[in-house]
Structure formats: C-alpha cells, structure tokens
C-alpha positions as YAML, in Angstrom:
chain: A
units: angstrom
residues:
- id: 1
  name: UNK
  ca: [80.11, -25.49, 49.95]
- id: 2
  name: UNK
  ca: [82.64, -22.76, 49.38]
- id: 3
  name: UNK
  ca: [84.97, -21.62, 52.57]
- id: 4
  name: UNK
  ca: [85.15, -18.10, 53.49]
- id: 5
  name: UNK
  ca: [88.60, -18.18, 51.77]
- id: 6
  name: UNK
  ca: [87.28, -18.53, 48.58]
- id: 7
  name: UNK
  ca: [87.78, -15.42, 46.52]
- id: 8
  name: UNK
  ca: [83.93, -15.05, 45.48]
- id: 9
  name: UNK
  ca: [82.93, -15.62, 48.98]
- id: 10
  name: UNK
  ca: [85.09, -13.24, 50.20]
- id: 11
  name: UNK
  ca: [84.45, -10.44, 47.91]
- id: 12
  name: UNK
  ca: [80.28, -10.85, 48.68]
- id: 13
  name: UNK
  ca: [80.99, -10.97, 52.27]
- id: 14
  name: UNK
  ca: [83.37, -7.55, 52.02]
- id: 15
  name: UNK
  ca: [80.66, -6.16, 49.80]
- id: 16
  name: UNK
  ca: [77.55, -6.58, 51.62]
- id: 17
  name: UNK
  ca: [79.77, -5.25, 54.90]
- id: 18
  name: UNK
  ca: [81.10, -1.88, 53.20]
- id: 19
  name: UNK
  ca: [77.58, -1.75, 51.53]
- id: 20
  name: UNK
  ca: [75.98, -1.94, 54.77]
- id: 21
  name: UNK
  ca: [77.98, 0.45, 56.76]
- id: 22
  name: UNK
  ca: [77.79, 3.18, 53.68]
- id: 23
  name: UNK
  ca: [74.44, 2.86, 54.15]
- id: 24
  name: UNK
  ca: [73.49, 3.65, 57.74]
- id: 25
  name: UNK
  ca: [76.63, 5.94, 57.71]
- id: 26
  name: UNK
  ca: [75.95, 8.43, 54.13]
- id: 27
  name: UNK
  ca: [72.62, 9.13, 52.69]
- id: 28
  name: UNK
  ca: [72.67, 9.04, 48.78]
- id: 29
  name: UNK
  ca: [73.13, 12.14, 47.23]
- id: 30
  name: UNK
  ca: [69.80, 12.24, 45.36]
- id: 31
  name: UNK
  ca: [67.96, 11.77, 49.16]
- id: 32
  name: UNK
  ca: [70.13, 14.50, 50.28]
- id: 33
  name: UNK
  ca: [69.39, 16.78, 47.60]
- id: 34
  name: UNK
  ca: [65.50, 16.20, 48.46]
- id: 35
  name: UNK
  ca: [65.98, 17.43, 52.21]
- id: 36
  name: UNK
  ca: [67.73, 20.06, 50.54]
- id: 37
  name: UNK
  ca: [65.14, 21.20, 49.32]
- id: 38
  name: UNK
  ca: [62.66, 21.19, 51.30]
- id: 39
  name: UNK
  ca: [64.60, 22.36, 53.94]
- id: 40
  name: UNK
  ca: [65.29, 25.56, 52.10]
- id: 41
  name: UNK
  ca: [61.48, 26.10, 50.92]
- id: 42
  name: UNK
  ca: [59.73, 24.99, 54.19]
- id: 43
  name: UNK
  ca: [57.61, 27.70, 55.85]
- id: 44
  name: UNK
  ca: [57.29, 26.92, 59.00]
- id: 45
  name: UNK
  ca: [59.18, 27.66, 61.41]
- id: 46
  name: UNK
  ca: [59.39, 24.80, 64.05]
- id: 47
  name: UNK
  ca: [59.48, 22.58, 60.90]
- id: 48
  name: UNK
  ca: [62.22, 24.94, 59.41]
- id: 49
  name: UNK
  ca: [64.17, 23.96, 62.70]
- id: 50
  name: UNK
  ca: [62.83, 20.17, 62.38]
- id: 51
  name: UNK
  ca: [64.90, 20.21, 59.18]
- id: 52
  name: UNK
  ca: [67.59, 21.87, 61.28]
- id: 53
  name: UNK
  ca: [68.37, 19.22, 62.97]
- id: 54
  name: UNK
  ca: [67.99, 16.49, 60.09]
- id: 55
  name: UNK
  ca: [70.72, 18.09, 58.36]
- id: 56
  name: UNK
  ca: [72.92, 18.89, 61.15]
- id: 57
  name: UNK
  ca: [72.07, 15.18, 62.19]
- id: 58
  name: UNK
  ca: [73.50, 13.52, 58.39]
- id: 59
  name: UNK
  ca: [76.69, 16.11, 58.89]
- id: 60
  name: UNK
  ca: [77.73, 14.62, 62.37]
- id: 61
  name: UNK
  ca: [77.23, 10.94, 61.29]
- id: 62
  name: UNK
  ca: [79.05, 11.10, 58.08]
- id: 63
  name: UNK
  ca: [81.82, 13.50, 59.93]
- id: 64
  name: UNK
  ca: [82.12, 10.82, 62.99]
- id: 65
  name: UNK
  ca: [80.97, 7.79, 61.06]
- id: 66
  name: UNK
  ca: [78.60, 6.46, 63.01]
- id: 67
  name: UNK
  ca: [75.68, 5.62, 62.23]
- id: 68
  name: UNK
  ca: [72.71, 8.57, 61.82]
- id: 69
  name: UNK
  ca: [69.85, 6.79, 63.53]
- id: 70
  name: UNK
  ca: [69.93, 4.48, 66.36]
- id: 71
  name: UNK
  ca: [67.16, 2.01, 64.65]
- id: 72
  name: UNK
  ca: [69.97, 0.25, 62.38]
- id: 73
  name: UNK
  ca: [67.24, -1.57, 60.16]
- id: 74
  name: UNK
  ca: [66.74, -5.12, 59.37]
- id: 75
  name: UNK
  ca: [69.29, -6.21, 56.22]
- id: 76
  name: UNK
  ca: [67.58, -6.06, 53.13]
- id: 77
  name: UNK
  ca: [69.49, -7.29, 50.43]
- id: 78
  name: UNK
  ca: [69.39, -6.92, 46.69]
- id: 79
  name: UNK
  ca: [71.81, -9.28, 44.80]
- id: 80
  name: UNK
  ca: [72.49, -8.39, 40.66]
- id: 81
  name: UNK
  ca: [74.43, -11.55, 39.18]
- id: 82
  name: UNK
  ca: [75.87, -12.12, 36.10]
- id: 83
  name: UNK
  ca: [75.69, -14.76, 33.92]
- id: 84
  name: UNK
  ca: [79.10, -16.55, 34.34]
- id: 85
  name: UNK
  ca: [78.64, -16.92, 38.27]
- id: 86
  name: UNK
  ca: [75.97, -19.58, 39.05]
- id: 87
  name: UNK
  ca: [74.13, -19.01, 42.23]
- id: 88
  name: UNK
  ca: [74.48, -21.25, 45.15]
- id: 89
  name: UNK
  ca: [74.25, -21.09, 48.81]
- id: 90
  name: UNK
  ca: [77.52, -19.34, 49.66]
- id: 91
  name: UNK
  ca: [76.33, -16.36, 48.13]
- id: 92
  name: UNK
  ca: [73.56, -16.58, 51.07]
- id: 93
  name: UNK
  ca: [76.19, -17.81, 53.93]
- id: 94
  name: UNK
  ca: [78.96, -15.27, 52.20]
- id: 95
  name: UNK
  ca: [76.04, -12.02, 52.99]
- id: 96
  name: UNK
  ca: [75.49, -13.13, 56.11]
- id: 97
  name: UNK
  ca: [78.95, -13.11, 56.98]
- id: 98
  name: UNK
  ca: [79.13, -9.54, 55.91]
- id: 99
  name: UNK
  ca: [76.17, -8.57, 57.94]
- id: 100
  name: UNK
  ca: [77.63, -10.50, 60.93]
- id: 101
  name: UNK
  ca: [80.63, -8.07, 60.58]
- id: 102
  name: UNK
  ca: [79.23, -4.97, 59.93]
- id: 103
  name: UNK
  ca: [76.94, -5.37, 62.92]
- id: 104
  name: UNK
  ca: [79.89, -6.19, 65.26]
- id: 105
  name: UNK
  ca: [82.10, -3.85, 63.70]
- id: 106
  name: UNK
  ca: [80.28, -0.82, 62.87]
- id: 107
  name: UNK
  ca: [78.35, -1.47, 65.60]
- id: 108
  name: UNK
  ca: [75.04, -2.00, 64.42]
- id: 109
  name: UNK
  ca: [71.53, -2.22, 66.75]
- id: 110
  name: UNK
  ca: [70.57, -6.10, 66.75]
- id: 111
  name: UNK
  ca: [67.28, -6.02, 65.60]
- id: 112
  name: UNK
  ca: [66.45, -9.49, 64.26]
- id: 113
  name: UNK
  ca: [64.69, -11.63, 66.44]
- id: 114
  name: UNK
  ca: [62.33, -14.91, 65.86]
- id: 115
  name: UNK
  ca: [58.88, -13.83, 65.13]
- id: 116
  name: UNK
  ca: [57.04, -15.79, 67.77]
- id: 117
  name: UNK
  ca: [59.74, -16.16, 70.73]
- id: 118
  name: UNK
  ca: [61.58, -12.95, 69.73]
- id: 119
  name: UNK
  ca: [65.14, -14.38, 70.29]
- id: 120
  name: UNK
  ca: [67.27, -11.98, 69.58]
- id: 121
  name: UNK
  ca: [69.80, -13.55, 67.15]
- id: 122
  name: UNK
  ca: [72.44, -10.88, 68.18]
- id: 123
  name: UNK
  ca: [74.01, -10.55, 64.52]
- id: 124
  name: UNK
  ca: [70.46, -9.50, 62.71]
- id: 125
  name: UNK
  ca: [70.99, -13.01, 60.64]
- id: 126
  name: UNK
  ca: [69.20, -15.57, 61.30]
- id: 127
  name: UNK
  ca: [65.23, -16.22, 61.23]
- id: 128
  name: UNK
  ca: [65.20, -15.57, 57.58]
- id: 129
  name: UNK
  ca: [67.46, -12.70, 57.92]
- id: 130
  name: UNK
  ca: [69.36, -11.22, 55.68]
- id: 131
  name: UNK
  ca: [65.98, -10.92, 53.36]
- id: 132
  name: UNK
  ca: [67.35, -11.51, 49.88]
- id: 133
  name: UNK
  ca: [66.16, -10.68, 46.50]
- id: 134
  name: UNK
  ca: [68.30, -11.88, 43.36]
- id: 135
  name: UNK
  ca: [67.93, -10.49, 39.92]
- id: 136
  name: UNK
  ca: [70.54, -11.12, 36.81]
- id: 137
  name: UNK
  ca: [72.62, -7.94, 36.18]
- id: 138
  name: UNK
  ca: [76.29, -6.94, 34.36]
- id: 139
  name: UNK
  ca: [77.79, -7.35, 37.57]
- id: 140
  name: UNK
  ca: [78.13, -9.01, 40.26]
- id: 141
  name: UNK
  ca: [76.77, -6.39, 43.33]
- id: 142
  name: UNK
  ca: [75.05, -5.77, 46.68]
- id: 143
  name: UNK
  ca: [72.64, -3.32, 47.64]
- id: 144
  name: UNK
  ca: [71.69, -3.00, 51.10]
- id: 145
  name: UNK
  ca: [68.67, -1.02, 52.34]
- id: 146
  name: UNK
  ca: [68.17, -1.07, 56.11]
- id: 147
  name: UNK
  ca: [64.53, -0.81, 56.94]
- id: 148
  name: UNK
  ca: [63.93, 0.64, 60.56]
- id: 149
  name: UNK
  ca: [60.83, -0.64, 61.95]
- id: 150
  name: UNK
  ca: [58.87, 2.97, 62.74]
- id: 151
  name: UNK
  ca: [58.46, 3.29, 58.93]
- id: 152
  name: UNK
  ca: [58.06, -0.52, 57.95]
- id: 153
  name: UNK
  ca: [55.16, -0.76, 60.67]
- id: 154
  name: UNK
  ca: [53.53, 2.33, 58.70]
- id: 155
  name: UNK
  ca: [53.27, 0.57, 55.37]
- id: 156
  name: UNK
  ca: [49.85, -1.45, 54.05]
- id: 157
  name: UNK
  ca: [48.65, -3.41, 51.34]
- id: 158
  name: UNK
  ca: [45.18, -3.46, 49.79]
- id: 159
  name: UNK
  ca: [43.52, -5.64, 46.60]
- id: 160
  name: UNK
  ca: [41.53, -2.73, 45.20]
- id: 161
  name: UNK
  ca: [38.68, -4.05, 42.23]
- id: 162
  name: UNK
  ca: [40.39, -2.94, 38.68]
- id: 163
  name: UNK
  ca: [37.63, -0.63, 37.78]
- id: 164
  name: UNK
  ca: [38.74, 1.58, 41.33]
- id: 165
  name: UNK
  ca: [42.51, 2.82, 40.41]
- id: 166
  name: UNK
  ca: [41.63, 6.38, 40.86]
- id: 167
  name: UNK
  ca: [41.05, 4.74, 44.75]
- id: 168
  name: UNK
  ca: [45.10, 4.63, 44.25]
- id: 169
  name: UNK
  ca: [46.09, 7.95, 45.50]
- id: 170
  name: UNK
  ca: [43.34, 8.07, 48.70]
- id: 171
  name: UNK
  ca: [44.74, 5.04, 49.46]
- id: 172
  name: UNK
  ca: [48.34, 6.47, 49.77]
- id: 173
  name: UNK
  ca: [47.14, 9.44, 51.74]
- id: 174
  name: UNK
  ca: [45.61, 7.52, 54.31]
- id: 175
  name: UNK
  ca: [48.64, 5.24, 54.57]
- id: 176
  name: UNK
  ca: [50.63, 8.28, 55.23]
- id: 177
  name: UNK
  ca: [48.16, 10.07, 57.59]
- id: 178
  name: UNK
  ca: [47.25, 6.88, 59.69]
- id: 179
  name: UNK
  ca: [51.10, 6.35, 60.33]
- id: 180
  name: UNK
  ca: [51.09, 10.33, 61.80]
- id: 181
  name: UNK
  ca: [54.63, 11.22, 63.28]
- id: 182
  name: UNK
  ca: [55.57, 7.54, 63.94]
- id: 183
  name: UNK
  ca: [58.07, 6.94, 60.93]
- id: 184
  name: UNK
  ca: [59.73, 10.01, 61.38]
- id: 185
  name: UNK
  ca: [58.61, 12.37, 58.72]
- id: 186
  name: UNK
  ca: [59.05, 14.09, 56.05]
- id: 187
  name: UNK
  ca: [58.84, 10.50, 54.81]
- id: 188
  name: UNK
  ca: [59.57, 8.95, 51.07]
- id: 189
  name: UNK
  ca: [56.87, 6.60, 49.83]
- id: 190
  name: UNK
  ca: [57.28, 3.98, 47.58]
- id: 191
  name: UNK
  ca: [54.54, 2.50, 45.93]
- id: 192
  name: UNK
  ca: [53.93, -0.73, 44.25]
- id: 193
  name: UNK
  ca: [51.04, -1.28, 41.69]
- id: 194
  name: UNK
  ca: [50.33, -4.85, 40.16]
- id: 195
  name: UNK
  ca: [51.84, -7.62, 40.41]
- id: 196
  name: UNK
  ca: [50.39, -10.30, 42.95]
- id: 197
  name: UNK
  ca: [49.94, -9.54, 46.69]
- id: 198
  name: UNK
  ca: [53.60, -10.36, 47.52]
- id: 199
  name: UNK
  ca: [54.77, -8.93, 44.77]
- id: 200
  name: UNK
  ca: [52.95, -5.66, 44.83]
- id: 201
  name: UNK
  ca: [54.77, -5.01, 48.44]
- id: 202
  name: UNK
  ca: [58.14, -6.27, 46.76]
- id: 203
  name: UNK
  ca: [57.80, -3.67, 44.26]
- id: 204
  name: UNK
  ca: [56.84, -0.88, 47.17]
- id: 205
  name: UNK
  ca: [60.11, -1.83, 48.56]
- id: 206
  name: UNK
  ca: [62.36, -1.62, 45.55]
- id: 207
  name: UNK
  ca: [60.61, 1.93, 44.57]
- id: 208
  name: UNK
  ca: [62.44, 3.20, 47.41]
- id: 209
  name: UNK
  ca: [65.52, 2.41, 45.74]
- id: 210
  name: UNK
  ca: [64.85, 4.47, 42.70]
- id: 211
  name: UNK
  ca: [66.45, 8.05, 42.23]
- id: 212
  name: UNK
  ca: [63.70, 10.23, 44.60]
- id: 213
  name: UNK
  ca: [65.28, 14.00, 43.16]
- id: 214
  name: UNK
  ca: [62.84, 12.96, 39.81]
- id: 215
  name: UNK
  ca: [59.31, 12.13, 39.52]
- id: 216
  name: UNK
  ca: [56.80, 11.20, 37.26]
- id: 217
  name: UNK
  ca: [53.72, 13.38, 36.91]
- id: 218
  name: UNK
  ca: [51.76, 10.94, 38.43]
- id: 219
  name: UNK
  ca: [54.07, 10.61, 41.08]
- id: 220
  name: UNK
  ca: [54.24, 14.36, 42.09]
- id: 221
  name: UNK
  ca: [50.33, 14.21, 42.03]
- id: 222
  name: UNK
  ca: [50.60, 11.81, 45.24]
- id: 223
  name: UNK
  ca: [52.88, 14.08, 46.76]
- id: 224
  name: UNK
  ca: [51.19, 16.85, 46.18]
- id: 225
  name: UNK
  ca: [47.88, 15.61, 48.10]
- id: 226
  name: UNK
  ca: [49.76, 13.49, 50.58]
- id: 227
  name: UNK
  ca: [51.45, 17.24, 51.82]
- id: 228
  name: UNK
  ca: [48.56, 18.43, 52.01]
- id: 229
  name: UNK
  ca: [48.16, 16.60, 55.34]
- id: 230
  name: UNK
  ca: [50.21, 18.84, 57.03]
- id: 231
  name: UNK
  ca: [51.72, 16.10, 59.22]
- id: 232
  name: UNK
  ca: [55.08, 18.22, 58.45]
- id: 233
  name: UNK
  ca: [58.75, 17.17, 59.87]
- id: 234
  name: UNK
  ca: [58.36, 14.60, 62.89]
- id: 235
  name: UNK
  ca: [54.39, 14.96, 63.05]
- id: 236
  name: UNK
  ca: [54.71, 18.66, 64.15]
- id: 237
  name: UNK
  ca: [53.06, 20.68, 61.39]
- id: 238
  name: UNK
  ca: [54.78, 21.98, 58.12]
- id: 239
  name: UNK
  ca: [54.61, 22.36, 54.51]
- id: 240
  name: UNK
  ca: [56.67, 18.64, 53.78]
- id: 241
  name: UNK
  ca: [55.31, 15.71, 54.94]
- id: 242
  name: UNK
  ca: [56.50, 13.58, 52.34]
- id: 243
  name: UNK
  ca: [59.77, 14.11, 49.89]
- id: 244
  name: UNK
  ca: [59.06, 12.08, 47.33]
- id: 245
  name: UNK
  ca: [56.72, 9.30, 45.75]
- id: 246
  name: UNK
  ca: [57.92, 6.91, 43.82]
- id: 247
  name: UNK
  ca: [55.99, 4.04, 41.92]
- id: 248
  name: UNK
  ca: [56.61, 0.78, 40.18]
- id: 249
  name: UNK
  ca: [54.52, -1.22, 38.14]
- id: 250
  name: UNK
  ca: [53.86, -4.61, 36.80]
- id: 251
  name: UNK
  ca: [51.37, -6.44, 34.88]
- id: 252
  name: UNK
  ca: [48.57, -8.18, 37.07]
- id: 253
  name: UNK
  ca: [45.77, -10.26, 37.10]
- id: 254
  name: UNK
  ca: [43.14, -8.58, 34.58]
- id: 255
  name: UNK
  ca: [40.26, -9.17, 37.69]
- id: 256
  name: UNK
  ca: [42.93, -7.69, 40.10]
- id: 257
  name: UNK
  ca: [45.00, -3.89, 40.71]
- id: 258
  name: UNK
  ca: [47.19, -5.21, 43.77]
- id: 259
  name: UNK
  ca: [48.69, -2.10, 45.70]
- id: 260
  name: UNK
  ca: [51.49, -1.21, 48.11]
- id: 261
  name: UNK
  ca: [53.10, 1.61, 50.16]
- id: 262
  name: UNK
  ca: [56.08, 1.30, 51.80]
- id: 263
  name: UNK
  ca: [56.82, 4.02, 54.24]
- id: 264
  name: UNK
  ca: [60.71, 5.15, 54.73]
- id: 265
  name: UNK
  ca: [61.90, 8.05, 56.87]
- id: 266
  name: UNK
  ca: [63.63, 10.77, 55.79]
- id: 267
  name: UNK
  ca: [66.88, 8.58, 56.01]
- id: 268
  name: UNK
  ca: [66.64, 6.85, 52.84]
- id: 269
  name: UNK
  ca: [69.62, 4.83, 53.62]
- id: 270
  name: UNK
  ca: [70.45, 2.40, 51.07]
- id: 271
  name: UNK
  ca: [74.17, 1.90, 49.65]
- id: 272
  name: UNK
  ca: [75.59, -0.46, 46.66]
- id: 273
  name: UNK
  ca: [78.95, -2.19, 45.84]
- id: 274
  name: UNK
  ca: [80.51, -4.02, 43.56]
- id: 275
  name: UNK
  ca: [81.78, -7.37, 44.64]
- id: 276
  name: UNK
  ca: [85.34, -7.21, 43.23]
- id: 277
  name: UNK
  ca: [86.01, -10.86, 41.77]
...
C-alpha cells in the first residue's frame, strides 16, 4: 500500500480536498445561471424575496468562503482514471484523506454516522463513506457532489411495467410534491430511466451532474408540469418549484422500465479537479 507521500496519493488526496471545499463554497456557473433566471422571471412576490435571499445567500459564502448551507452533505465521489494508472486501494484511502481534511479544515458538518448505531464517525469517512463511483476517463480527476439529507430523503424509486412509460412524468410530479418544502426548493431533479434498480438511482444521481442551463424537450416537459405544483421557493408558493430536469438513460431489461428521481436543492453543489500527477 502506497504512503501518503507518494506523489499519486498525494495529488488524489489534495484533489478530492480542493474539490470538496469548491463545492460547498461556489455553485457552478450553469446552476447559478438557472437561479438567475428564475429569480428575474418569478412573479410572486414573497417568492421574488425567497430568491432574494438565495442569491444574497451564494454572494456571502463565496465572498467569506464558508460554506452556503449548514447541511455539508455526505461525500459523493466520482473518480475518471486513465489508462496508465491502475486502480488500487490508495486511491480509496488517498480520498478519504482528502475528505478527512476538508472536513477539519474547511470545517465541514460531520454527517456520516453507522446506519444502525448512528456513530458519528466525526470525519464523514467511514461506514462506507466516501461513496465512490469509478469510470475510465483522459484524466485522472475527482468530482465531489455533497448530498444534504433534506433533498436525498425526498428522492424514490419505482419498477414501472414497460408498456406504462408515459406513468414517467406523474411519477416525477408526485416525487416532487410529496417531498413539499422539505428539500429546500426551487429544487433540480435528476432522473434516471433503465438500467437495473441500483442502477436506475445511480443514474438519478449522476443526472444531477449534467449542465442544468440546457434541456431536452422531454426534459422541459417534466418541468413544465412539475411547476405547475406551485410548491414555489422553500414550499411558500411561486411560479419555480423546480429549475431544471435532467434525465439519463440506459438500456434495461426488455420486461422492465426501472425509474429514479433524485431530489437536490437549489444548491447544486458539485465541484471537479484534476489530480495533478
């Protein structure tokens, strides 16, 4: 096993940590153009002054860098590896060093505790945490996306029969209007379709990751009908409920249509780096 002097371990470790506090610190610019937005074409007025305070909230953080909501997330890490570095375990121990440090450094909220006796690790490693996901890329790179629990709780998974996909979007609408003001609306939805039953919430997940100032068609359908709720900014009435839907796909069993919604908040926080070699 590699020591934390080794140059590869090293630059993971310093990767996932400036990933990290980026992250909870600076929204992306594409999530920032969507409150933007909707900020500027909202209609009513205690949701105009919801969006107010979102804004003036993402200036202060980013000013002061702190940290823009006290729920710091669980680590959720995505890990792109090229082909001349072969994966091992101190790419897992080298992360977890770097979201040791970032929580002790930035400081970050523990969250990450054991399932059953909730021990409270005090780092958010530990009990499976970081939650990793590894795919082959050009280079070698971290993306972290915190995931606060009032929008993870929100999100739900359903095998639908393959002959019921226009059951997709009512599906996604009741997701969102069952979960109310709790994740902290306007929310952004991402949706997995296909897939297996893990895999359709994996997908879900990884939507959220995907450039939200764009959408498909079939994507600004959902949003279309999931603002027609009405929820509005924190569950207090408005024209934007939602900012954005996005959807990934994959191929599934031909007697199965697998689906997923993962619920963010309007803090879409999720950050990449490069690990320089």
């Amino acid at each position: 096993m590699k020591t934390p002097d080794d140059p590869l371990h090293k630059a993971l470790a310093d990767a996932t940590f400036q990933a990290y506090r980026q992250a909870v610190i600076r929204l992306p610019p594409d999530v920032l153009r969507v409150i933007e937005k909707a900020a500027a074409a909202e209609t009513n007025p205690v949701a105009r002054g919801e969006f107010t305070n979102i804004l003036k909230n993402i200036e202060i953080a980013e000013r002061l860098g702190v940290p823009m909501c006290q729920d710091t997330g669980v680590p959720v890490i995505y890990l792109t590896i090229p082909p001349d570095v072969p994966l091992s375990q101190d790419f897992y121990d080298a992360v977890a060093e770097g979201v040791r440090r970032v929580t002790k450094e930035v400081p970050l909220r523990p969250n990450v505790v054991d399932p059953l006796t909730r021990h409270n690790t005090g780092d958010n490693t530990g009990a499976g945490m970081p939650a990793m996901h590894v795919k082959p890329g050009k280079t070698l790179a971290v993306t972290v996306l915190p995931k606060g629990a009032g929008a993870e709780n929100m999100s739900r998974i359903t095998m639908l029969l393959p002959s019921k996909k226009d059951l997709i979007e009512k599906f996604v609408v009741e997701t969102v209007y069952l979960a109310g003001s709790r994740p902290c609306p306007p929310v952004i939805i991402g949706v997995g379709i296909g897939g297996t039953f893990d895999g359709a919430a994996a997908l879900a997940k990884e939507a959220l990751l995907e450039p939200v100032d764009t959408m498909t068609e079939y994507e600004q359908q959902i949003l279309c009908a999931v603002n027609k709720l009405g929820i509005g900014p924190m569950g207090l009435g408005g024209d934007f409920t939602a900012l954005a839907v996005k959807v990934k796909t994959a191929g599934c069993h031909t007697a199965s249509l697998p689906v997923a919604v993962n619920i963010q908040c309007w803090a879409n926080r999720h950050a990449t780096v490069e690990a320089k070699r």
